[in-house]
PARO-317339 format. One record per atom (N, C-alpha, C): x, y, z; residue in one letter. Coordinates in steps of 0.05 Angstrom, whole numbers, plus 32768, in hexadecimal, padded with zeros to 4 digits. Example, Ala and Ser with C-alpha at 12.3 -4.5 7.8 and 13.67 -1.06 7.14 Angstrom:
81087F8E809CA80F67FA6809CA81087FBE809CA81017FD3808ES81117FEB808FS81028001809DS
//
This chain:
818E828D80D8X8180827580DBX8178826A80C0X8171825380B9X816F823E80ABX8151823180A5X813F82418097X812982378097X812082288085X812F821A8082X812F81F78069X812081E3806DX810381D88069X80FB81BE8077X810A81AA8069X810381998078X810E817C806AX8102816D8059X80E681778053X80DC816B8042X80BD81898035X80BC81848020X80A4818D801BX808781888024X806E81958021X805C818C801FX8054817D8037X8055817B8050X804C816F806CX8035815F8074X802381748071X8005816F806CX800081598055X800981508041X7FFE81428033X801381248031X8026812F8037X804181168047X802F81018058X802781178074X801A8109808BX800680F68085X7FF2810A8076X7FD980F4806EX7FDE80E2805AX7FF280DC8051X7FF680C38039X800380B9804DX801C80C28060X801F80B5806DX800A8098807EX7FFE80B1808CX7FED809B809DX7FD680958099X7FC480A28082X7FAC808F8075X7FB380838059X7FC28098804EX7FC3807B8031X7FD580668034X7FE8806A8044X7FF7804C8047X7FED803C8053X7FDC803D8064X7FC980328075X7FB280218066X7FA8802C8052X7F9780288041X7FA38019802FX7FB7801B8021X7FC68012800BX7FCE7FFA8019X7FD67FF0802AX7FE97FDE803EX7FD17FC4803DX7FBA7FD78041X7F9D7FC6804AX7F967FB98032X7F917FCA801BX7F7D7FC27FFBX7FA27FAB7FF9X7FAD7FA87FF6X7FC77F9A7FFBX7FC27F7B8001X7FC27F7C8014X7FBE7F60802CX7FA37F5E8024X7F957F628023X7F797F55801CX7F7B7F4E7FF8X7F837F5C7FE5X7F8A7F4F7FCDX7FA17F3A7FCBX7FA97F3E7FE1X7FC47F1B7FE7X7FB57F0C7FE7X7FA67F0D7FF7X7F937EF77FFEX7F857EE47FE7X7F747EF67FD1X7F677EF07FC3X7F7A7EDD7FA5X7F957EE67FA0X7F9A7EE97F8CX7FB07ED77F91X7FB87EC77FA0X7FDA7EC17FA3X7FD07EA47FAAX7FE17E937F8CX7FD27E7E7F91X7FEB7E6B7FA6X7FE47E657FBEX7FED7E647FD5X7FD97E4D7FE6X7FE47E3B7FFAX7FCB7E2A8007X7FC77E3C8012X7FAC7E33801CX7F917E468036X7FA47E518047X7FB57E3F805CX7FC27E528072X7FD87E65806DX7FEA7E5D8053X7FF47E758048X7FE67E87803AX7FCF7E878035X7FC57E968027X7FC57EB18031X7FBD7EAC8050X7FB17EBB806AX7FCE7EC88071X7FE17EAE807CX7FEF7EB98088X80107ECF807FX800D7ECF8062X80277EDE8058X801B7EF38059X80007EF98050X7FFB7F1C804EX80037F23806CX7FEC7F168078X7FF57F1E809BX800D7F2C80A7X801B7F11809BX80357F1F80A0X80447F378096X803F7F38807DX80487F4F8068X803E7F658074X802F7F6D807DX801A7F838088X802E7F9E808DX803D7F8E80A3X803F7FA180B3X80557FBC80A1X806A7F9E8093X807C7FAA8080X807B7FB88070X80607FB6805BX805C7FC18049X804D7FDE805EX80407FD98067X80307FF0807AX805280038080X80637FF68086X80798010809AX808A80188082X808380048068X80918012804DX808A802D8044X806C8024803CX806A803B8031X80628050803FX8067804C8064X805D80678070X808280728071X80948065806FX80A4806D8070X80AC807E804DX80A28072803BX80A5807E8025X80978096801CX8088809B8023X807A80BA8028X808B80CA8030X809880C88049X80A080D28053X80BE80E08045X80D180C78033X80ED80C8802DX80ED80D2800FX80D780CA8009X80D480D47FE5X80DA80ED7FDEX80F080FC7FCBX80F9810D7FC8X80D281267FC1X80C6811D7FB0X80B081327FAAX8092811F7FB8X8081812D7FBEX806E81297FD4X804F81187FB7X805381247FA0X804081157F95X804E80EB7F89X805E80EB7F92X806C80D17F87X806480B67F9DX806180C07FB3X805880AA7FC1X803280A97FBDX802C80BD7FB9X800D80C57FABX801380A87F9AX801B80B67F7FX801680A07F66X801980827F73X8030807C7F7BX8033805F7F8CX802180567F93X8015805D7FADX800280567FC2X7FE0804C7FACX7FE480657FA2X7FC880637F89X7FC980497F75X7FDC80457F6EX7FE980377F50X7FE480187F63X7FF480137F7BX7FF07FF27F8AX7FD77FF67F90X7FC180077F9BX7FA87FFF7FA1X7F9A80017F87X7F9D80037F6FX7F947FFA7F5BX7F9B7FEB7F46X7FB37FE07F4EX7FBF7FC87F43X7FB17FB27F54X7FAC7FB07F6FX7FA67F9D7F7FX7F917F967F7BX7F7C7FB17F73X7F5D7FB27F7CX7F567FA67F5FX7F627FA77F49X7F5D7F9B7F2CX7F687F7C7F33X7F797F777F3AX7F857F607F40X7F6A7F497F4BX7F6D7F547F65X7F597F467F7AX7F3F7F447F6DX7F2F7F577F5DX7F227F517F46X7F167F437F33X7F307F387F21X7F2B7F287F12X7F2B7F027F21X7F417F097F33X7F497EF77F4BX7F2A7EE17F4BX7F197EF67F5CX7EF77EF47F67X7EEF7EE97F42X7EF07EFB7F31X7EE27EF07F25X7EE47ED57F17X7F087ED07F0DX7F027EB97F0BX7EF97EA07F1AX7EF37EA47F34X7EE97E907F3FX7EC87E8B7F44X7EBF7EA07F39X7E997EA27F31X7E967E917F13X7EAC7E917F07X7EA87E827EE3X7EA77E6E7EDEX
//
C-alpha cells in the first residue's frame, strides 16, 4: 500500500483555506470600495461581484499550492497591501 498524501500539512491548508481566504476575500472588497476611483454604483457593485471569485481563488489556492507556507505569504501580503491602501484612500479624503 501507498501511503502518499496529496498534499502536505492539512490542518493548516484547511484553516487558510476557510478562514484566511475568507478574511482576505473580505479586507479585499471592502478596500475596493474605498480606493477605486469608480461612480457610487460601481463602486459598490464590482467588489460585490468579485467576492465570490476572489473568495473561491484563493480557497482554491491553498489548497493547489505546491508548499503550505506560500498561500500564508499571499493571503497576508493582499490583506496588507489592501489594508495600507484603503488607508491612505480614507485619509486623503480628511485633508
Amino acid at each position: 500500500m501507498n501511503d502518499k498524501k496529496t498534499f502536505s500539512a492539512t490542518k493548516r491548508r484547511h484553516l487558510m483555506a476557510c478562514v484566511l481566504a475568507l478574511v482576505t476575500a473580505t479586507v479585499m472588497i471592502t478596500g475596493m470600495t474605498t480606493y477605486l476611483p469608480l461612480q457610487m454604483s460601481e463602486q459598490i457593485l464590482l467588489p460585490i461581484l468579485l467576492f465570490p471569485i476572489i473568495w473561491v481563488g484563493l480557497f482554491i489556492y491553498a489548497y493547489i499550492s505546491e508548499k503550505a507556507w506560500q498561500p500564508f505569504l499571499l493571503m497576508s501580503t493582499l490583506c496588507l497591501v489592501h489594508g495600507i491602501l484603503s488607508y491612505f484612500a480614507l485619509m486623503q479624503g480628511q485633508g
